[in-house]
N, C-alpha and C positions, 0 to 999 in steps of 0.2 A: 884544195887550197882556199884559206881566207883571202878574200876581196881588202887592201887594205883601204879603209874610209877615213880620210883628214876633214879634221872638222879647224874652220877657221878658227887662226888665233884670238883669242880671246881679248879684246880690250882693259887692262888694269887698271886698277881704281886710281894711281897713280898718274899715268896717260891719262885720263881725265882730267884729273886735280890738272897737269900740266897742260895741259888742251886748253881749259876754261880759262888757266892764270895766263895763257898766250896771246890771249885777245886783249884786241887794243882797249878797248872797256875794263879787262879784265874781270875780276869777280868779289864778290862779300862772301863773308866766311857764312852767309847762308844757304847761298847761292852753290856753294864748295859741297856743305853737308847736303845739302836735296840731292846733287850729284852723285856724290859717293854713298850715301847714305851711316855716313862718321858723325861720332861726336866731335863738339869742336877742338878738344884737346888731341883727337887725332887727327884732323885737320890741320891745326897746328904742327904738328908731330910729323908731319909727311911733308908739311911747307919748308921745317928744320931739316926734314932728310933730303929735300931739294937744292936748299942753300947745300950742305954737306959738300952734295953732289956737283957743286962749281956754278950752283945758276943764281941770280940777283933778283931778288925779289921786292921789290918796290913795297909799300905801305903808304896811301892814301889819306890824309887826315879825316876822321870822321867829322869833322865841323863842315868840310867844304864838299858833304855829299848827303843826302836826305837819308841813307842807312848805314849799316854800321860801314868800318873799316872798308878801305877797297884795295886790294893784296892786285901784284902786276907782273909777270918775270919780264923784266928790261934785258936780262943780259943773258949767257947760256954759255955750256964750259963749251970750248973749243972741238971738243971728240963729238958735241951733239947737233953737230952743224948741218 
């Protein structure tokens, strides 16, 4: 008989993206790609499949912060509580 060996679940590039957009700082969409290691159009593209998915994602103006854009989830669908 095989031993059966579970290897922990793996963290998704997605749970990051949403880990780092949790924080009260939140994150720059460079700060997003070093993480995941995405271009930014798919960074963008996983921020759209998050809204999708019921969460509010805030946008920082880039004037009122020293690098680009600062992306933030304020809000989360009711099932991800």
């Amino acid at each position: 008989m095989s031993k059966s060996t579970s290897t922990p679940p793996r963290e998704t590039k997605t749970a990051i993206l949403r880990k780092l957009l949790s924080r009260k700082a939140g994150a720059d969409l460079d700060a997003l790609q070093s993480a995941t290691g995405w271009q930014p159009h798919s960074v963008r593209a996983a921020m759209s499949g998050l809204r999708k998915a019921g969460y509010t994602i805030d946008r920082a103006d880039p004037a009122k912060t020293s690098s680009g854009a600062v992306y933030r989830i304020t809000s989360g669908p009711e099932s991800a509580t």
